[in-house]
PDB file of N, CA, C and O in Angstrom, chain B, residues numbered from 101:
ATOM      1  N   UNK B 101     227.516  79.862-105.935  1.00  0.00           N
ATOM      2  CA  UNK B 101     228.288  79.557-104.743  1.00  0.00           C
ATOM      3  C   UNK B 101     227.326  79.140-103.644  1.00  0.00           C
ATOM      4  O   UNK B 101     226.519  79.881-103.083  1.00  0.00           O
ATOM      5  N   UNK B 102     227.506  77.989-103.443  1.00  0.00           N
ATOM      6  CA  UNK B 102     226.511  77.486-101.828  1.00  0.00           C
ATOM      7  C   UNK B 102     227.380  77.861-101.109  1.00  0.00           C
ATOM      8  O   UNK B 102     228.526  77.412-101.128  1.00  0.00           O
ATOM      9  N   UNK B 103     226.821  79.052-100.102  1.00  0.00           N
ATOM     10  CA  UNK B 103     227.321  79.323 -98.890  1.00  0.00           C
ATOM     11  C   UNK B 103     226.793  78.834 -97.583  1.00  0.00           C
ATOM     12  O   UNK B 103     225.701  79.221 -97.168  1.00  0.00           O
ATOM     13  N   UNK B 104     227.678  77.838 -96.804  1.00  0.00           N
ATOM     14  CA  UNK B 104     227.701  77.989 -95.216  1.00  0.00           C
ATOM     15  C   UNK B 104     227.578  78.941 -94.056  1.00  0.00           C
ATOM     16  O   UNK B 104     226.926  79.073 -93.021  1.00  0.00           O
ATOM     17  N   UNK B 105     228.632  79.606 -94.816  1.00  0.00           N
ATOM     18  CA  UNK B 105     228.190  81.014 -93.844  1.00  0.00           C
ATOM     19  C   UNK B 105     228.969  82.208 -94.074  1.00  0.00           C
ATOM     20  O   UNK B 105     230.183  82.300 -94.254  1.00  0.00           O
ATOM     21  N   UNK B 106     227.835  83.362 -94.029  1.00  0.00           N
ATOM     22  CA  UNK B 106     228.287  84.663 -94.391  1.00  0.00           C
ATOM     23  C   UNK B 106     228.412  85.448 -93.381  1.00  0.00           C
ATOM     24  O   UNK B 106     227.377  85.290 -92.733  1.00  0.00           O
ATOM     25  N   UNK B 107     229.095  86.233 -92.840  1.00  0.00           N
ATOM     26  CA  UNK B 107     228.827  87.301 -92.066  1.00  0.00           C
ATOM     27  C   UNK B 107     229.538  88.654 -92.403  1.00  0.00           C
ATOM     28  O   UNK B 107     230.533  88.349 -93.060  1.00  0.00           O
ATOM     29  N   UNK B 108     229.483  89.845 -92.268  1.00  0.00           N
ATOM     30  CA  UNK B 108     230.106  90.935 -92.231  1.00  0.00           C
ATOM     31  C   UNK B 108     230.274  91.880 -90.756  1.00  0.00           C
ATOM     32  O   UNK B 108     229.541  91.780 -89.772  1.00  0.00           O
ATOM     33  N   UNK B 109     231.315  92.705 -90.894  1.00  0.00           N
ATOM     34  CA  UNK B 109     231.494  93.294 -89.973  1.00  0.00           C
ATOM     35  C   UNK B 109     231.784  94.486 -90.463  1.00  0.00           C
ATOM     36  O   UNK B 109     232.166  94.497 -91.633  1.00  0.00           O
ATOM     37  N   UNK B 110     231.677  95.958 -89.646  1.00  0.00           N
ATOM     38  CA  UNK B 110     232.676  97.054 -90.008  1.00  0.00           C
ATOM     39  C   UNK B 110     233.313  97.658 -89.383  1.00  0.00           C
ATOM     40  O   UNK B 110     232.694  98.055 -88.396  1.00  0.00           O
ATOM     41  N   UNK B 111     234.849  98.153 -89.436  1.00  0.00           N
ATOM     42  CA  UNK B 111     235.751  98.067 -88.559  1.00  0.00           C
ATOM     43  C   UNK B 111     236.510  99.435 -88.979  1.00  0.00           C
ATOM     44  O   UNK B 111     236.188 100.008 -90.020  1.00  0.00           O
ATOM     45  N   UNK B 112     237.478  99.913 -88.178  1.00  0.00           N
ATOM     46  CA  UNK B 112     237.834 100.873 -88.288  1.00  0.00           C
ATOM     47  C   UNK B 112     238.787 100.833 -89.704  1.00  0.00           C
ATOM     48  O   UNK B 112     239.307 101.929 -89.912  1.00  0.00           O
ATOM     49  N   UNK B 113     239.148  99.703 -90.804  1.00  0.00           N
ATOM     50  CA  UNK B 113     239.253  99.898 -92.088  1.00  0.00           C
ATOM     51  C   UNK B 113     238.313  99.692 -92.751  1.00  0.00           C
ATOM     52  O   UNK B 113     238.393  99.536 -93.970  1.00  0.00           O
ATOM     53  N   UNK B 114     237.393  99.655 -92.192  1.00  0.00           N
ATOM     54  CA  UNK B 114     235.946  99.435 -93.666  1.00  0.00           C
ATOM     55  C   UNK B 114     235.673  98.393 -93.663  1.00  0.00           C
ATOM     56  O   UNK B 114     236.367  97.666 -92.953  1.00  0.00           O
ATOM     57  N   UNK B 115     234.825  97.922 -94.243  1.00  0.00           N
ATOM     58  CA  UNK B 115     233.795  96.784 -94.384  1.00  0.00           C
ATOM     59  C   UNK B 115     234.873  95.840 -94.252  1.00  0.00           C
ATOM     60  O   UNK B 115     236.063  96.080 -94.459  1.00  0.00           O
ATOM     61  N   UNK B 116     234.211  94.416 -93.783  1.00  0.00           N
ATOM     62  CA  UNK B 116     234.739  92.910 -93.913  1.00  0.00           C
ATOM     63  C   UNK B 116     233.304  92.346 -94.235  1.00  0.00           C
ATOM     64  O   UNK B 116     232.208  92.755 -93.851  1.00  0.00           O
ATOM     65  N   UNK B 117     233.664  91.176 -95.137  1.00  0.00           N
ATOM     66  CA  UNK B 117     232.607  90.293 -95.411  1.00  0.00           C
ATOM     67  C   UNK B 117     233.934  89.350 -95.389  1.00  0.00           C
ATOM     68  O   UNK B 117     235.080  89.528 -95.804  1.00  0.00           O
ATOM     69  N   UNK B 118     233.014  87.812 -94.445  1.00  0.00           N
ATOM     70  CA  UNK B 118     233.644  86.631 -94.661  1.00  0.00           C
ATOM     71  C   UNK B 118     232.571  85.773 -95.658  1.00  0.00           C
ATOM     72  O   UNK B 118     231.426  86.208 -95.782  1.00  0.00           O
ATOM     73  N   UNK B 119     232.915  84.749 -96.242  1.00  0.00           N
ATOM     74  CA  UNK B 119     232.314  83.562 -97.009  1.00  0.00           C
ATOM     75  C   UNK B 119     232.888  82.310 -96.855  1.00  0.00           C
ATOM     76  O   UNK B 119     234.107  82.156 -96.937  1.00  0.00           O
ATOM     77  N   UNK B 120     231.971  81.233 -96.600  1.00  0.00           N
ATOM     78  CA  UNK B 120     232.414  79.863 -96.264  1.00  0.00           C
ATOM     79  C   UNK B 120     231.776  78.791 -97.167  1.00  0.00           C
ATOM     80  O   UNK B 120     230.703  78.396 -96.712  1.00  0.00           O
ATOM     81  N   UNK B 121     232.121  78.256 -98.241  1.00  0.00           N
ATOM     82  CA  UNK B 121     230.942  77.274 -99.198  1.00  0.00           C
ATOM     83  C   UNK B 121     232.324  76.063 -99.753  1.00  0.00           C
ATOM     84  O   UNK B 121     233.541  76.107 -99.931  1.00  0.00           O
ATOM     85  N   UNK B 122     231.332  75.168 -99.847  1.00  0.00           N
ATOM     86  CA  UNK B 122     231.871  74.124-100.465  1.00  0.00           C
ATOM     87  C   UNK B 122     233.737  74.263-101.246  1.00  0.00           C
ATOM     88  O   UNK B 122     234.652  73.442-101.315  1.00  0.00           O
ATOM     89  N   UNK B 123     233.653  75.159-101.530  1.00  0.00           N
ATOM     90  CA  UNK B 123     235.075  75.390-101.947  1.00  0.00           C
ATOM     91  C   UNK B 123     235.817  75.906-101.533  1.00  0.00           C
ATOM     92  O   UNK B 123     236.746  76.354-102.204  1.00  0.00           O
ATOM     93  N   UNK B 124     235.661  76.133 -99.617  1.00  0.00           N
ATOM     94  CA  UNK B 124     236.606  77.367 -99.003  1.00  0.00           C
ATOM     95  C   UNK B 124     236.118  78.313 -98.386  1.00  0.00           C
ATOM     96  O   UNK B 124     234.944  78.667 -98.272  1.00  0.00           O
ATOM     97  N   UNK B 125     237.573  78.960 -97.754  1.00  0.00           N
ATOM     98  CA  UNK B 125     236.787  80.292 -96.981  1.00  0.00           C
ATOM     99  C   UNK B 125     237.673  81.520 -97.587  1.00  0.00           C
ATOM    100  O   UNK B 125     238.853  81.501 -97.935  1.00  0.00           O
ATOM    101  N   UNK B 126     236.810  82.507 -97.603  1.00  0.00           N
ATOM    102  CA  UNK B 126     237.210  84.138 -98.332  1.00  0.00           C
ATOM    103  C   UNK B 126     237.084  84.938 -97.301  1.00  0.00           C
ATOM    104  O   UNK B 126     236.128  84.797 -96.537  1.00  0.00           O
ATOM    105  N   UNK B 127     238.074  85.960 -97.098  1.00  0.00           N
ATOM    106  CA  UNK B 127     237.687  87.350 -96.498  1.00  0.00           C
ATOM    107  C   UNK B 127     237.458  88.238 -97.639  1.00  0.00           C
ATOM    108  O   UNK B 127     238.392  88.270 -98.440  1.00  0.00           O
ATOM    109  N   UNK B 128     236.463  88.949 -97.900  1.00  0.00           N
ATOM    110  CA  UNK B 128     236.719  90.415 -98.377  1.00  0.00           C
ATOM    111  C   UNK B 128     237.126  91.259 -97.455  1.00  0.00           C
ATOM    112  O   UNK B 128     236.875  90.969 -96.286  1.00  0.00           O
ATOM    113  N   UNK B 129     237.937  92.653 -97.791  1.00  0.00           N
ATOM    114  CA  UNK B 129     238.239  93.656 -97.228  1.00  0.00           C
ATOM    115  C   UNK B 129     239.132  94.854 -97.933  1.00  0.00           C
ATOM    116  O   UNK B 129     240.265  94.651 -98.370  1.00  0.00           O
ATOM    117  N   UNK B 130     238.548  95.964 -97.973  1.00  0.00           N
ATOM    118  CA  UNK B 130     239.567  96.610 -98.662  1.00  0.00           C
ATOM    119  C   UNK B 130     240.217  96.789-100.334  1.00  0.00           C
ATOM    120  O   UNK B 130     241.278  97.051-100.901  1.00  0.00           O
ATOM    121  N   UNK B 131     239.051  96.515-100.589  1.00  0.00           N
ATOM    122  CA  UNK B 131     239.141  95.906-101.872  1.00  0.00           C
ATOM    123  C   UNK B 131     240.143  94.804-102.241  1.00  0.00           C
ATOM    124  O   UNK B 131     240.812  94.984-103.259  1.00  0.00           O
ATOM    125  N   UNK B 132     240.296  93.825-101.618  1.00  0.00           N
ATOM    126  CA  UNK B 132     241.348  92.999-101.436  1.00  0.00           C
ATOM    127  C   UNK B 132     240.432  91.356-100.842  1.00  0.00           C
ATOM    128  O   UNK B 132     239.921  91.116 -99.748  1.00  0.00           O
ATOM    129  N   UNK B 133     240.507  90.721-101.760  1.00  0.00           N
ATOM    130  CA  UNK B 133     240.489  89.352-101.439  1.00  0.00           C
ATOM    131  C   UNK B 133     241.330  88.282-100.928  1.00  0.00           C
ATOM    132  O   UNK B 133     242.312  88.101-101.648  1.00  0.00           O
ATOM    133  N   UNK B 134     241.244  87.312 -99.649  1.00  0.00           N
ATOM    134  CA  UNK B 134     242.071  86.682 -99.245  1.00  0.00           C
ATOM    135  C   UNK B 134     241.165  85.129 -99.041  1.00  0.00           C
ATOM    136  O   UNK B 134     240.135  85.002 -98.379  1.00  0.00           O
ATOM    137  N   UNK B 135     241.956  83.933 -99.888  1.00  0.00           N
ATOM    138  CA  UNK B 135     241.117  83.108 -99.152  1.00  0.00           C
ATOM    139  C   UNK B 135     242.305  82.652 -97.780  1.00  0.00           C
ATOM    140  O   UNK B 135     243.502  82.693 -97.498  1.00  0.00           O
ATOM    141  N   UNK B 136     241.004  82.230 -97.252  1.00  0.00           N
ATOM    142  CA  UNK B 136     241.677  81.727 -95.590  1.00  0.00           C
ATOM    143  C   UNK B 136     241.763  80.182 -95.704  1.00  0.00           C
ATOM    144  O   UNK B 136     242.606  79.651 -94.981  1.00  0.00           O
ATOM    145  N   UNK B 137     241.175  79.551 -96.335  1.00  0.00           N
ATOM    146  CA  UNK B 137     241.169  78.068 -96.292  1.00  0.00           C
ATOM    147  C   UNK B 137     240.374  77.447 -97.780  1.00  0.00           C
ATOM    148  O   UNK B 137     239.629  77.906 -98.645  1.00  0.00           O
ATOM    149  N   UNK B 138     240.984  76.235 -97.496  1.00  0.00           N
ATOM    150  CA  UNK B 138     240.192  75.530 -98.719  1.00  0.00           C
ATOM    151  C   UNK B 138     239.040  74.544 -98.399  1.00  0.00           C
ATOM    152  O   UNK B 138     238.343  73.902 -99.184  1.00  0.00           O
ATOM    153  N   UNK B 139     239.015  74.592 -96.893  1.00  0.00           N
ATOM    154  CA  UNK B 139     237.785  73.605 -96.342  1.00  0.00           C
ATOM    155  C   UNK B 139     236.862  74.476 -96.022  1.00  0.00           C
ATOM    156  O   UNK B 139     237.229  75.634 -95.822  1.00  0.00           O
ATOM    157  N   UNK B 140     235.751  74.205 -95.924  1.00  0.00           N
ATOM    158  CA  UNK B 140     234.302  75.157 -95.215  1.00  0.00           C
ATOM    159  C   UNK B 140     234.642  74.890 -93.861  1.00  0.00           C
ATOM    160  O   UNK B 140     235.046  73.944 -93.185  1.00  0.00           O
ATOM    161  N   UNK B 141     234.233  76.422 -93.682  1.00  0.00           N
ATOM    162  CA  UNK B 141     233.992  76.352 -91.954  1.00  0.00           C
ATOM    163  C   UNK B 141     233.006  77.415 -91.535  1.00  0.00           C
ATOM    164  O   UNK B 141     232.477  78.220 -92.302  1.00  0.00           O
ATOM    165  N   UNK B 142     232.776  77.310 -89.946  1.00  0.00           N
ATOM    166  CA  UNK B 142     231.716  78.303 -89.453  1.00  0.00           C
ATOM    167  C   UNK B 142     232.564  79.687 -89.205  1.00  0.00           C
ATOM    168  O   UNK B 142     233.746  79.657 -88.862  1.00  0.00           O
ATOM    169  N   UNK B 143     231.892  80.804 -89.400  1.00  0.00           N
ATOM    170  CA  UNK B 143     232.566  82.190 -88.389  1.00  0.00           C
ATOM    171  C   UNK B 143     231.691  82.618 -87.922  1.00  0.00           C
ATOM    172  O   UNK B 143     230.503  82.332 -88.066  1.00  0.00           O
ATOM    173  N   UNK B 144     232.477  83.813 -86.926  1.00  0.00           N
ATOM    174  CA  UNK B 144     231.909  85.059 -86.311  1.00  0.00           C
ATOM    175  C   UNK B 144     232.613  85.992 -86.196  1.00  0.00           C
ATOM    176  O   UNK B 144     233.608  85.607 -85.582  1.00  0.00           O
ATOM    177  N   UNK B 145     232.709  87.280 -86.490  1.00  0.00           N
ATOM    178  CA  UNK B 145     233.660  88.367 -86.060  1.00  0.00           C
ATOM    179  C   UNK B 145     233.216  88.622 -84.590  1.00  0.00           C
ATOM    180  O   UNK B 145     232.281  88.103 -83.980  1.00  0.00           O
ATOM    181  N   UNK B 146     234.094  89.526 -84.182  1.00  0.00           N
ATOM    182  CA  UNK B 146     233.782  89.623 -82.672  1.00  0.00           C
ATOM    183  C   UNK B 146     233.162  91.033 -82.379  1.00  0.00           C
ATOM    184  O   UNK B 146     233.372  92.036 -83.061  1.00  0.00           O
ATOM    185  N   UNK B 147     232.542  90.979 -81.509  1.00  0.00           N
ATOM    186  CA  UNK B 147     231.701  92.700 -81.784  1.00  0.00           C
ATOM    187  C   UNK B 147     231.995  93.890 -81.758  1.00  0.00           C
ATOM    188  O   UNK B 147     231.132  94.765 -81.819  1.00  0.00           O
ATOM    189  N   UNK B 148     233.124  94.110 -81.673  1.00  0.00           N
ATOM    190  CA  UNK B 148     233.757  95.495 -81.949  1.00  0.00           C
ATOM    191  C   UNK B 148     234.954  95.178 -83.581  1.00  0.00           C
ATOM    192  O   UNK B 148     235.824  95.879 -84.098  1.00  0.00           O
ATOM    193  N   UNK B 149     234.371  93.732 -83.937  1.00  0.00           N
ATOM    194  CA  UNK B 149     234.659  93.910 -85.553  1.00  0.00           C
ATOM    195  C   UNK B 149     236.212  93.840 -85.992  1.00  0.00           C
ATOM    196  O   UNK B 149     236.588  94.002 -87.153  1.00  0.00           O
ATOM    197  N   UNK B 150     237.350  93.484 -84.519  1.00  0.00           N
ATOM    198  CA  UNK B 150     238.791  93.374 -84.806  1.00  0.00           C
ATOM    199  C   UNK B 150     239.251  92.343 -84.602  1.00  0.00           C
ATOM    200  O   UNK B 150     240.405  92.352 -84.174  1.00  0.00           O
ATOM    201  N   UNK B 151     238.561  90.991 -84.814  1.00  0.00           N
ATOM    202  CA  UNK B 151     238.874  89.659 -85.175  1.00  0.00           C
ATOM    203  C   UNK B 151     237.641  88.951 -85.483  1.00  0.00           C
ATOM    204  O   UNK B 151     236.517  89.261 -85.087  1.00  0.00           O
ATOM    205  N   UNK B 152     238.052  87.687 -86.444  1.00  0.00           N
ATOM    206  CA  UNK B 152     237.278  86.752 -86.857  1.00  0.00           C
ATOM    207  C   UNK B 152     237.847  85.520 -86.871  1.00  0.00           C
ATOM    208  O   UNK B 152     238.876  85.184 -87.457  1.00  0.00           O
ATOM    209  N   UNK B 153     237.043  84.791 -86.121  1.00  0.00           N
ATOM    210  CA  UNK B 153     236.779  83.293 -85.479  1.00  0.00           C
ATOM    211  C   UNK B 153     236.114  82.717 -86.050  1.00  0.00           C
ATOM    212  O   UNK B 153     235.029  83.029 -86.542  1.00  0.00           O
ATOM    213  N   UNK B 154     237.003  81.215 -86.084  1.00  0.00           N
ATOM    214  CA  UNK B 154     236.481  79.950 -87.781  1.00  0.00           C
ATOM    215  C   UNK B 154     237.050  79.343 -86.854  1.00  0.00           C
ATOM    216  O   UNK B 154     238.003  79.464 -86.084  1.00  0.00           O
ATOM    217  N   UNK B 155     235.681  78.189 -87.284  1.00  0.00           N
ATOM    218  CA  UNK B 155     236.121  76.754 -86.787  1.00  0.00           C
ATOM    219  C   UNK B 155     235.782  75.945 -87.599  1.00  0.00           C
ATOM    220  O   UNK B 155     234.915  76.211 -88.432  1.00  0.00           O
ATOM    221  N   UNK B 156     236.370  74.813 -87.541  1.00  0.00           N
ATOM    222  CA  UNK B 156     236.495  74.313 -89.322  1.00  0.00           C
ATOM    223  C   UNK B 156     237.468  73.926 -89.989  1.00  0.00           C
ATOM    224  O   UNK B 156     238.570  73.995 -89.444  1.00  0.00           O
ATOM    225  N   UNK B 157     237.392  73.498 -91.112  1.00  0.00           N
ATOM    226  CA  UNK B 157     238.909  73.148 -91.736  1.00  0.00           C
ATOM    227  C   UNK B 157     239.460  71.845 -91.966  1.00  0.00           C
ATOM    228  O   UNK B 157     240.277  71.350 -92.743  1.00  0.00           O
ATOM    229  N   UNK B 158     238.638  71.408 -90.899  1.00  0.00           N
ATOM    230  CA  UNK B 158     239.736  69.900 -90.571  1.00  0.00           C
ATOM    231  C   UNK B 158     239.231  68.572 -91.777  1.00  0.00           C
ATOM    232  O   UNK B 158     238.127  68.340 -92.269  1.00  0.00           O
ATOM    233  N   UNK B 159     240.421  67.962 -91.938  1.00  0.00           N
ATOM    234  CA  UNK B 159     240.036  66.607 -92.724  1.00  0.00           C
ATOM    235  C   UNK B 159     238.869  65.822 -91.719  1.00  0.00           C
ATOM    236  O   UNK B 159     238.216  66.153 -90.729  1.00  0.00           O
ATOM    237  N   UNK B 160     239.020  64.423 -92.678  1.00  0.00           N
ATOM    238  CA  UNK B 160     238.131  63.597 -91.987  1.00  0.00           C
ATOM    239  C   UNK B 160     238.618  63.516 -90.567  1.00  0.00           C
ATOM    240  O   UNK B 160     239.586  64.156 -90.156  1.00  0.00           O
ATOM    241  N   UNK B 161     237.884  62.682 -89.828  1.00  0.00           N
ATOM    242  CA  UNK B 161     238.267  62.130 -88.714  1.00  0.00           C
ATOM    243  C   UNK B 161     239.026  62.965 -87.777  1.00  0.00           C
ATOM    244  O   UNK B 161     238.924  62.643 -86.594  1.00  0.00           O
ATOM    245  N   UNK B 162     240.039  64.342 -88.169  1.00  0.00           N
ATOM    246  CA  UNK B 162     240.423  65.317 -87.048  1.00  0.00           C
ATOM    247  C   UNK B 162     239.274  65.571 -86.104  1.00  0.00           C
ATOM    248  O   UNK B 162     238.134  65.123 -85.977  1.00  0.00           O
ATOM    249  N   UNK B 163     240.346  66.853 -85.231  1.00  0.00           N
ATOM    250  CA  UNK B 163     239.227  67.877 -84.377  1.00  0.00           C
ATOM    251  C   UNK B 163     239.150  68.761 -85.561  1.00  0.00           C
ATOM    252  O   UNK B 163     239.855  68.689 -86.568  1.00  0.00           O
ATOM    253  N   UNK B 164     238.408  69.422 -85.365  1.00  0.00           N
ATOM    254  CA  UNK B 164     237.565  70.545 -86.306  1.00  0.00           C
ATOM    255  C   UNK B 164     238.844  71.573 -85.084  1.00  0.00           C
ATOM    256  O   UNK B 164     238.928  71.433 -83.864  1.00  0.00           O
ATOM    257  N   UNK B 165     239.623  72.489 -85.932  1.00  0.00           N
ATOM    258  CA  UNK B 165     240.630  73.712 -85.389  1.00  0.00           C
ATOM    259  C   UNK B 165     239.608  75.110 -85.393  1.00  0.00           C
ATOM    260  O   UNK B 165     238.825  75.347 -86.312  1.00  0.00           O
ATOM    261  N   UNK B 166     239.727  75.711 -84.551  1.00  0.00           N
ATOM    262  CA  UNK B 166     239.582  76.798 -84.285  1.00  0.00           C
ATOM    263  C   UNK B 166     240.861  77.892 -84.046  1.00  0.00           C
ATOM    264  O   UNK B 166     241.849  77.875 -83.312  1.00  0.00           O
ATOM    265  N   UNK B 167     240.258  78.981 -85.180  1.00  0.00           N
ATOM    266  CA  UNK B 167     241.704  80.155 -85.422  1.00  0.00           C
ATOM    267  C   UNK B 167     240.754  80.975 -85.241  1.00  0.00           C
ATOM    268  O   UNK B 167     239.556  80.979 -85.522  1.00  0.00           O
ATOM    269  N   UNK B 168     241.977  82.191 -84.350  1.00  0.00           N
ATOM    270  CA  UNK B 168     240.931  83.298 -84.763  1.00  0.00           C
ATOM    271  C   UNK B 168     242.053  84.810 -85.431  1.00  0.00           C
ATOM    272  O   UNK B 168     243.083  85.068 -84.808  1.00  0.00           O
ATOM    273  N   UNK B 169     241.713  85.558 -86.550  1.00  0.00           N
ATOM    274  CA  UNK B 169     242.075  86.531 -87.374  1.00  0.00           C
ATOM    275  C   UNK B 169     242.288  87.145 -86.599  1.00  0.00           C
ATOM    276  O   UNK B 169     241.542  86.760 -85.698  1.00  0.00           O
ATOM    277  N   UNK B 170     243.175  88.391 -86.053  1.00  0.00           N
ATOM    278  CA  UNK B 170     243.166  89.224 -85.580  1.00  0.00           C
ATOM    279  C   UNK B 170     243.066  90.208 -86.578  1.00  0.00           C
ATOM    280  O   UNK B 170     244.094  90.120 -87.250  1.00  0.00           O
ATOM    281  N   UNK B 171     242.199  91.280 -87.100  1.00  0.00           N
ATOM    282  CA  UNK B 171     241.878  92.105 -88.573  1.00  0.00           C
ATOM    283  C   UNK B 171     242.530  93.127 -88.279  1.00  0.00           C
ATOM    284  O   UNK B 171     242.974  93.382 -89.398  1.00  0.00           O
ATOM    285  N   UNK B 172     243.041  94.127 -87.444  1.00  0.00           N
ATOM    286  CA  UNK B 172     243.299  95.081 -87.085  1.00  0.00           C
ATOM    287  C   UNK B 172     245.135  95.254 -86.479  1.00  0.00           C
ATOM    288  O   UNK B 172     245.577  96.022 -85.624  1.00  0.00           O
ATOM    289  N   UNK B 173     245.641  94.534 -87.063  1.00  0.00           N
ATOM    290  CA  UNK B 173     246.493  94.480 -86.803  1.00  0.00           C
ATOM    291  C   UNK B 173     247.273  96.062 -87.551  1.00  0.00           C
ATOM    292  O   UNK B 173     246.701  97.094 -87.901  1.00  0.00           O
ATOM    293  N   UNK B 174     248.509  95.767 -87.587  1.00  0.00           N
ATOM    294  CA  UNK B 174     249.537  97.068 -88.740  1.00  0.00           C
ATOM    295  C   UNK B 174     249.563  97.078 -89.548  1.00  0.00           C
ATOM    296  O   UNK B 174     250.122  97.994 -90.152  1.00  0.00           O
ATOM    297  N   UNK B 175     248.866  95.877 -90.266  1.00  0.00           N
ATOM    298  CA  UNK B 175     249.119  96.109 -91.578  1.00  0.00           C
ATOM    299  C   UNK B 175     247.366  95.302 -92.151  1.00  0.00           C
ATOM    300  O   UNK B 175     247.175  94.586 -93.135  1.00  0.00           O
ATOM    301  N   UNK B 176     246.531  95.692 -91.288  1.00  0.00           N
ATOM    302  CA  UNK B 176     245.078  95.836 -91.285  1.00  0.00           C
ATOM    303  C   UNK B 176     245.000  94.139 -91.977  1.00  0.00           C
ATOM    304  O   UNK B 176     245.907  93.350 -91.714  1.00  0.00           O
ATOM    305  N   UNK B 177     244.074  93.817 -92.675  1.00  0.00           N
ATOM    306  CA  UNK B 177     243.477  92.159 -92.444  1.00  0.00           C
ATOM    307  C   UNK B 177     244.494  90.978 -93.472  1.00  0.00           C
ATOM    308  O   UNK B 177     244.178  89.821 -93.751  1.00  0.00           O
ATOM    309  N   UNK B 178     245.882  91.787 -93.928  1.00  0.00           N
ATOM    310  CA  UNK B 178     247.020  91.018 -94.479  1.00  0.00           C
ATOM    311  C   UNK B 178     248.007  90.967 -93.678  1.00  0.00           C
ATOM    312  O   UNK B 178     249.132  90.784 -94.142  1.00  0.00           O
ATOM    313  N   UNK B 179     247.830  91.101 -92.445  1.00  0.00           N
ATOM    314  CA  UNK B 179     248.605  91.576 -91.661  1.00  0.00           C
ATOM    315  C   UNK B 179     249.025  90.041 -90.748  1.00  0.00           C
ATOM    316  O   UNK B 179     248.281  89.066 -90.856  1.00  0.00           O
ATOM    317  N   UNK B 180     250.503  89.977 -89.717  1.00  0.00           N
ATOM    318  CA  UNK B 180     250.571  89.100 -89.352  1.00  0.00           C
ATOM    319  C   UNK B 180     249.549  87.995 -88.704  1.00  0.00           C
ATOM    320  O   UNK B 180     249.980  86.911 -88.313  1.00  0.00           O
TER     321      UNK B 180
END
């Protein structure tokens, strides 16, 4: 896997690791895998670790979108 970019965080449910490579973006968490996208993009969680911010995604010629996860929601990083 060529990765773009890795980062982790840890949060009041336990570890997060994000991954961004040629084929997409992944959250780990919870023993639970989610991909977030099928384009590469950049992240950062935020420093108290209850959201993660990607920018990225976009086809050719778009703006590059910026989302950001809120992880901590009610129903922790599957959550709305």
């Amino acid at each position: 896997m060529s990765v773009y970019t890795a980062r982790a965080a840890w949060t009041a449910n336990g570890p997060l690791a994000f991954m961004s490579s040629d084929d997409g973006d992944i959250l780990f968490g919870d023993g639970r895998v989610r991909r977030l996208s099928s384009k590469p993009s950049l992240a950062a969680f935020t420093p108290d670790g209850r959201a993660l911010v990607t920018v990225g995604g976009a086809e050719q010629d778009e703006m590059e979108p910026v989302d950001v996860w809120f992880l901590d929601g009610p129903d922790g990083p599957d959550g709305p």
